[in-house]
C-alpha positions in Angstrom: 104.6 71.2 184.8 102.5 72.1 187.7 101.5 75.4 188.3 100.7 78.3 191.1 98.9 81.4 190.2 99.7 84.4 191.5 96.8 86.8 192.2 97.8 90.3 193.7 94.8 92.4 195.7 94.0 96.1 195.0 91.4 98.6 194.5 90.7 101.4 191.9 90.6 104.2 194.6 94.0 105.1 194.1 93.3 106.0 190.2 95.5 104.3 187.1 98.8 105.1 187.4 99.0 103.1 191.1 97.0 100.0 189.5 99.8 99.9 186.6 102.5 100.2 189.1 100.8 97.4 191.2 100.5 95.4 188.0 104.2 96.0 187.2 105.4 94.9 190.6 103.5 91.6 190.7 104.9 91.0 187.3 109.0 91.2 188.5 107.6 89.2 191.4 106.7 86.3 189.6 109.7 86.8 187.1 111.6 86.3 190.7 109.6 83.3 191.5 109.8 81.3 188.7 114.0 82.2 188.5 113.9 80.3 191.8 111.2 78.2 192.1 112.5 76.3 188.9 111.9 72.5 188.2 109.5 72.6 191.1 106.5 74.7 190.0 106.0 77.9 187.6 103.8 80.9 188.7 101.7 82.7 186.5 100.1 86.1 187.1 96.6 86.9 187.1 94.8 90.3 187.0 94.8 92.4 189.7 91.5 91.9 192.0 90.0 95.2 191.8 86.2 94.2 191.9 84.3 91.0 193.4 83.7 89.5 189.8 87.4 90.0 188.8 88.2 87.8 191.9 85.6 85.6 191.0 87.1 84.9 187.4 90.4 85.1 188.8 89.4 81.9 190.8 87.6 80.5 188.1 90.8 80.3 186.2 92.5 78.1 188.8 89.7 75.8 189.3 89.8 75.0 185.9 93.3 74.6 185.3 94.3 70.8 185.6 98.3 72.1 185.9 97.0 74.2 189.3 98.0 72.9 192.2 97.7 76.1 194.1 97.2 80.2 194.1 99.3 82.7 196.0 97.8 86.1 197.1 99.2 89.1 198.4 97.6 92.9 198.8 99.8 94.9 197.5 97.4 98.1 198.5 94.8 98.3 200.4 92.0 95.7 198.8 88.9 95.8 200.6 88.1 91.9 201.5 84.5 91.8 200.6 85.5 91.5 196.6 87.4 88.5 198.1 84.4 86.4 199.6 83.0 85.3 196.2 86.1 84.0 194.8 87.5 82.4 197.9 84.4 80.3 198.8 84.8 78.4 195.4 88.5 77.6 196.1 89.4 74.0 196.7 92.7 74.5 195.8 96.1 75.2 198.9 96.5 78.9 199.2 99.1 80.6 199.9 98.7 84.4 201.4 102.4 85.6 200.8 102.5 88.6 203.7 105.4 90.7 201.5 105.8 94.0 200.0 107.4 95.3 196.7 110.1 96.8 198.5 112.7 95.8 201.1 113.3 99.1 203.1 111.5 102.1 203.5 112.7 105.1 201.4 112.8 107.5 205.0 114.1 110.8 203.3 111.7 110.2 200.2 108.4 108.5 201.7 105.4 110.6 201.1 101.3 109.6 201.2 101.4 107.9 197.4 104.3 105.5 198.1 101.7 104.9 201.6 99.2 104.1 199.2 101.1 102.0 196.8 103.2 99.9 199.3 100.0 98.8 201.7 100.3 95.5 202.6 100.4 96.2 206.3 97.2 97.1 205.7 95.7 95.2 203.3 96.7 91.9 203.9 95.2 92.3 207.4 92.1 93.1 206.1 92.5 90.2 203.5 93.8 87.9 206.2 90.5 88.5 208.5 88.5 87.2 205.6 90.1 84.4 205.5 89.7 83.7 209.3 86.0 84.4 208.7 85.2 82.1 206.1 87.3 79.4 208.0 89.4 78.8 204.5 92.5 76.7 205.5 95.9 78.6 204.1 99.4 79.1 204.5 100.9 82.5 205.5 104.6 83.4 204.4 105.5 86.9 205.9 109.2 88.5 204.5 110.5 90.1 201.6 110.1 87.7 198.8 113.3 87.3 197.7 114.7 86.3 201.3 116.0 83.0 201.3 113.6 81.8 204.1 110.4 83.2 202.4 111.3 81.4 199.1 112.1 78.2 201.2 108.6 78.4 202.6 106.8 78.9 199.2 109.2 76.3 197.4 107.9 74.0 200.5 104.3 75.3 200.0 104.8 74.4 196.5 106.0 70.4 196.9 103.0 70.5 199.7 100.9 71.4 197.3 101.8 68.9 194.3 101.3 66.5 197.1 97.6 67.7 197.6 96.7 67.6 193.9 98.1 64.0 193.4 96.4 63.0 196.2 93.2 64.4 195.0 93.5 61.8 192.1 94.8 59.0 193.7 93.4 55.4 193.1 94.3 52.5 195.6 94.0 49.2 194.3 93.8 46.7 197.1 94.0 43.8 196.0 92.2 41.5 199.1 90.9 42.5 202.6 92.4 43.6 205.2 94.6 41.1 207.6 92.0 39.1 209.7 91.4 41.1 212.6 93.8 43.4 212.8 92.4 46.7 213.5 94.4 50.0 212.5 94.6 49.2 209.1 91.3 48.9 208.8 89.1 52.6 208.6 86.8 54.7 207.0 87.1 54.3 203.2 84.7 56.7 202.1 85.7 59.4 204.5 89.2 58.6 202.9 88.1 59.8 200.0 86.1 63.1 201.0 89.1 64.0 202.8 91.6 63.4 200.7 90.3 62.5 197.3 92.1 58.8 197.6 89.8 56.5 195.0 90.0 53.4 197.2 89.0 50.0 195.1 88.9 46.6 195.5 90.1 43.7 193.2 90.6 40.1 193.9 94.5 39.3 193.4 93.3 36.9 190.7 93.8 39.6 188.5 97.3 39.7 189.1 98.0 35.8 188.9 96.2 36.3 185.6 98.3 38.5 184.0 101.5 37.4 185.5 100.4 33.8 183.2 100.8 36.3 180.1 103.9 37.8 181.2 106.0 37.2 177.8 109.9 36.0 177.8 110.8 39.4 176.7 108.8 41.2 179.1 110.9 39.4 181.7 114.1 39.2 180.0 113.8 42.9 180.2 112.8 42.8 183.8 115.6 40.6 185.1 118.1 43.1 183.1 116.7 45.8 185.7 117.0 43.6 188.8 120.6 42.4 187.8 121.5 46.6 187.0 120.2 47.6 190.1 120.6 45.1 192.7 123.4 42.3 193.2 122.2 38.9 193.1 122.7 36.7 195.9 120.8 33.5 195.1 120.9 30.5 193.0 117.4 30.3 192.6 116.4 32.5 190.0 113.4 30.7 189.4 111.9 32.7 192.6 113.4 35.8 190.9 111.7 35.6 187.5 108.4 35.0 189.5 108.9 38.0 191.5 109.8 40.0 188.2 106.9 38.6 186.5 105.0 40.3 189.3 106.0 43.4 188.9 105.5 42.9 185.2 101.8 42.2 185.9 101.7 45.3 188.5 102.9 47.7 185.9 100.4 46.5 183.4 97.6 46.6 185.9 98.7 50.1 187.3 98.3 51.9 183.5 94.9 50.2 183.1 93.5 51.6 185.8 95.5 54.2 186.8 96.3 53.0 189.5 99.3 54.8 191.9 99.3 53.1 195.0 98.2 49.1 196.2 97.6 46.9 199.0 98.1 43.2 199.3 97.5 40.2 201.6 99.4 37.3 203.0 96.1 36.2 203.6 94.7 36.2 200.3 96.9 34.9 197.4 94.7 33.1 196.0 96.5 32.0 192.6 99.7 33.5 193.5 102.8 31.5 194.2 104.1 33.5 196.3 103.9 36.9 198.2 105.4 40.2 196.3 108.7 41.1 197.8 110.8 42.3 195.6 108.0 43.5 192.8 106.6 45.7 195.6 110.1 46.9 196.6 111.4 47.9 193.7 107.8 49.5 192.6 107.9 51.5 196.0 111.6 52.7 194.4 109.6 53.9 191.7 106.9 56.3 193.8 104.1 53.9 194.0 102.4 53.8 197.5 102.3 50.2 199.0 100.6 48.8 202.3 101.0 45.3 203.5 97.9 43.4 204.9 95.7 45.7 203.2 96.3 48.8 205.0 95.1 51.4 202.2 96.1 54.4 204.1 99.4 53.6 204.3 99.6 52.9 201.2 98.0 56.0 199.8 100.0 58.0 202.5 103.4 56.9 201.5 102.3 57.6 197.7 101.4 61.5 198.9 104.7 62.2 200.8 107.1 60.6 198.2 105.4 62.7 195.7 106.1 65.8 198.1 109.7 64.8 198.5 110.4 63.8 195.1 112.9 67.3 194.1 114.7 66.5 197.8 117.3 64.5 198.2 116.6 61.6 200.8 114.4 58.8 201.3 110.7 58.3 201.7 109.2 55.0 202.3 106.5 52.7 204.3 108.3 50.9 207.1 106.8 48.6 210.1 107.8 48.5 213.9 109.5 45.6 214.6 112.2 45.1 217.5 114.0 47.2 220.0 117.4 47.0 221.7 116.3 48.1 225.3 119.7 48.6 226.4 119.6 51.3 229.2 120.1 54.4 227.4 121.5 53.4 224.1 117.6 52.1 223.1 117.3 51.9 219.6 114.2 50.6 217.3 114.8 48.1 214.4 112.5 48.8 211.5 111.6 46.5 208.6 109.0 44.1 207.3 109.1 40.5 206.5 109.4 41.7 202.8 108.4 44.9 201.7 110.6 47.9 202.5 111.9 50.0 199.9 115.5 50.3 198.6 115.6 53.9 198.4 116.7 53.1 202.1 119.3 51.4 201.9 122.7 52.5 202.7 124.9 50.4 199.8 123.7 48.6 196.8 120.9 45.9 197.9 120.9 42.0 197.5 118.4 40.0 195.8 118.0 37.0 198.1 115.4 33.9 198.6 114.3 32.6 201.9 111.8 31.1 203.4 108.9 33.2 204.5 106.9 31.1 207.4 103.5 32.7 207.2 101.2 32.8 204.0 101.7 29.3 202.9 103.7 29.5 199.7 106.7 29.4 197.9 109.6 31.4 199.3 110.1 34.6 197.9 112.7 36.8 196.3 113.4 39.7 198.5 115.9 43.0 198.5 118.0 43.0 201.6 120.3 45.6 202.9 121.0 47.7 206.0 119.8 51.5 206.2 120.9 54.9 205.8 121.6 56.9 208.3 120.3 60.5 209.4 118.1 63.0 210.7 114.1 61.9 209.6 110.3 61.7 210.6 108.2 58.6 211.3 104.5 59.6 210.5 101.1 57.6 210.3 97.7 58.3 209.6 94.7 56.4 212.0 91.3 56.5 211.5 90.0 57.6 215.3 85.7 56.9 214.0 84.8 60.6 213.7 88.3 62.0 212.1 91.6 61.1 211.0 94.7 62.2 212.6 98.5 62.2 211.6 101.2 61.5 214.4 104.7 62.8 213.3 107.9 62.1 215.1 111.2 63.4 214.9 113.7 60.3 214.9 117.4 60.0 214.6 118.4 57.2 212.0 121.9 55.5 212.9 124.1 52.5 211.9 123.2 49.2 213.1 125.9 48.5 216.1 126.5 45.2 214.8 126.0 42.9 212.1 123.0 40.9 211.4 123.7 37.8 209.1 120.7 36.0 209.9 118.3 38.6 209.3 116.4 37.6 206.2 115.0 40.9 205.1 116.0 44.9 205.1 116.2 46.9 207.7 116.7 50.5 209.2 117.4 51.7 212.9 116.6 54.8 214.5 116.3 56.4 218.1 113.6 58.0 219.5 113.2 61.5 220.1 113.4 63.4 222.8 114.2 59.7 224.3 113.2 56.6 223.9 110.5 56.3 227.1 108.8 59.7 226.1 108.9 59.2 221.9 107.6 55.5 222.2 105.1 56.3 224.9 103.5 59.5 223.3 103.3 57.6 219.9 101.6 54.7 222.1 99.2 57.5 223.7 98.6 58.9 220.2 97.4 55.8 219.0 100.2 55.6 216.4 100.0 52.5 214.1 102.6 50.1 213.7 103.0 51.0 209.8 104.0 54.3 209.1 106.4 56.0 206.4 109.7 57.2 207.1 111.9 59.7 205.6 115.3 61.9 205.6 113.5 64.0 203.0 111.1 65.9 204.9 110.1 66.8 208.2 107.9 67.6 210.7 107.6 71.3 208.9 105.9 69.4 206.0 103.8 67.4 207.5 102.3 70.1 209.9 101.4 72.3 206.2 100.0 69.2 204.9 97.6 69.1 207.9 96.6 72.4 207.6 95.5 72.3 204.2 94.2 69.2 204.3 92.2 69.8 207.5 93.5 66.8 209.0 94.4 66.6 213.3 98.6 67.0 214.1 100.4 65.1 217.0 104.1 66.1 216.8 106.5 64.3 219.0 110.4 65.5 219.1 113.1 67.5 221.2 109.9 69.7 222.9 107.9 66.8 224.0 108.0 66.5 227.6 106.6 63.7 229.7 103.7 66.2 231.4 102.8 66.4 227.2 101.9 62.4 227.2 98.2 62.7 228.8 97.1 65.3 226.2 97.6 63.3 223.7 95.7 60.5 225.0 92.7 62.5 225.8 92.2 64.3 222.8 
């Protein structure tokens, strides 16, 4: 289970009996935490920072715990930030500075100078909060009464952002080719990929693939099929293309525990070996939480692995998606969404079809794909580009809705959504922004999420929604 520590700030000016009463206060506020943080995260307490080294170990302890994901401070007196400078500048971990007091209210006919010096944190987590400005640390701050229903929602959201960041920190990419010849935003820095985000980008030739799908045994896809057929309704005769597909998948999995290995990237280009190109072994692995990127675009693929590992105690769907096709009717626009094989069924709106048709590029058999239409709902489209001396993320608020009519010719799954604040401002400032064509969508989170990611992470925010205006388009070209 993953894990935040809790680390309260204080001093011994105030003698004992205030340190105890600090130390018994901190212990009903994690009690608290962990009633409603359940299934997501448990807190546990540390001592109470009263000297430089005691921060230091405090920190120490975090650092070294695998099931960390994150620490959570608050000053419940006065705590004089220099103890903190030690300790903080060996944190690599998300932190949280929880702005809250031990009490709600303020006793008025009882209040006297030791419950001033007990219940501080007006005081000390300004001073605490300066140190952190100075050393340039990225946090969070939560200011309320801990048990408010908002400040929980922002640490159970601080939480998921911060699973998020520690499975990102030890995430391997497999891609298995190059990129698509000559397209350029998938392409990018992968080495500053990894120093940012801690994504382990590797290459192997999709050889290794074909080769274990040759070993594939009847029971291993037996098995497989059985999942297809529980899951999906088949639609097609050709079940030949099916077993290859599930064979596939069969040879992912296997490939993916060897290496650890979370996330992958593939080629129409280079399938060398293969008889076809993965459609539905990559859908139904993106069902499962593993990042995928067609045409060898590795941050996609990583980045859809990260934010379905945020959203994975919400309800919704999180999943990579292309650009496609719009319907440009005057006010009514709308933006069809899909890929010529690859989106994921958490998507879809009723049960999905396992189909076969014919796919015109790559130069092999036709593949087994799911189709369906989407769900429908409030969401986010977000990307990640390399822009040469930084990354930067480009969130948008979208509307998904129902298709307005059928589309029985349409080989592959699909969703729709509209723009936000309109179509000619949403599409223009994602244009401006430099916004790449493949992106991940979801009804999961939103643009709240993405904006704590790129805090912590360090990582430059475009957000485009309801407040965008036209006069807002420039800026985000010349940044």
């Amino acid at each position: 289970m993953s894990k935040l520590y809790f680390i309260p700030g204080s001093q011994d000016l105030y003698g004992r009996e205030c340190l105890d009463q600090v130390a018994a206060d901190c212990r009903a506020m994690v009690d608290f935490l962990n009633e409603k943080l359940s299934g997501v995260v448990t807190v546990e307490l540390l001592p109470t920072v009263e000297t430089s080294p005691i921060c230091v170990q405090d920190i120490r302890t975090a650092e070294n715990d695998d099931d960390c994901v994150g620490v959570i401070t608050w000053m419940h007196t006065f705590s004089p930030a220099k103890m903190w400078i030690k300790g903080l500048q060996i944190l690599t971990k998300p932190l949280l500075h929880l702005h809250t007091q031990a009490n709600e209210k303020l006793p008025y006919d009882e209040i006297d100078m030791d419950f001033m010096n007990l219940n501080q944190a007006a005081h000390g987590d300004r001073e605490y909060g300066y140190i952190l400005a100075r050393l340039g640390i990225a946090h969070e701050v939560v200011a309320g009464y801990y048990k408010h229903d908002r400040v929980i929602a922002k640490i159970r959201q601080f939480a998921e952002v911060a699973k998020a960041i520690s499975f990102s920190r030890n995430l391997t990419v497999a891609t298995f080719g190059n990129n698509m010849r000559d397209v350029a935003v998938t392409d990018g820095n992968r080495l500053e990929a990894e120093i940012r985000y801690g994504w382990e980008i590797k290459y192997w030739g999709i050889g290794e693939i074909a080769a274990l799908t040759d070993k594939v045994t009847d029971e291993e896809l037996d098995a497989k099929m059985k999942e297809y057929t529980s899951l999906y309704t088949m639609a097609t005769d050709n079940l030949d293309s099916v077993k290859e597909q599930a064979k596939y998948e069969v040879a992912l999995e296997k490939f993916m525990k060897k290496w650890n290995v979370e996330a992958f990237t593939d080629t129409f280009q280079d399938l060398h070996g293969m008889k076809q190109l993965p459609g539905i072994a990559a859908q139904n692995l993106m069902a499962k939480g593993v990042g995928f990127g067609p045409e060898g675009d590795y941050k996609i693929s990583a980045f859809s692995a990260v934010l379905m590992k945020m959203a994975e105690c919400r309800s919704g769907a999180t999943g990579f998606i292309e650009d496609y096709t719009y319907d440009l009717t005057e006010g009514e626009e709308l933006e069809l969404a899909s890929h010529m094989l690859e989106v994921p069924p958490s998507f879809a709106a009723s049960k999905p079809e396992i189909q076969v048709h014919h796919l015109g590029i790559g130069g092999k058999d036709d593949p087994a794909r799911l189709v369906f239409d989407g769900v429908t709902g409030d969401g986010i489209q977000v990307t990640l580009v390399d822009m040469g001396d930084h990354f930067r993320i480009i969130c948008a608020d979208i509307e998904l809705v129902k298709q307005p009519k059928p589309m029985p010719k349409l080989p592959v799954a699909r969703i729709m959504y509209r723009h936000k604040p309109d179509f000619a401002i949403g599409t223009a400032a994602w244009c401006y922004a430099g916004g790449a064509h493949h992106s991940v969508v979801s009804t999961a989170l939103t643009r709240a999420d993405i904006a704590m990611f790129a805090r912590l992470t360090g990582t430059e925010l475009i957000t485009i929604g309801d407040d965008t205006t036209e006069a807002d388009l420039q800026k985000f070209f010349m940044r």
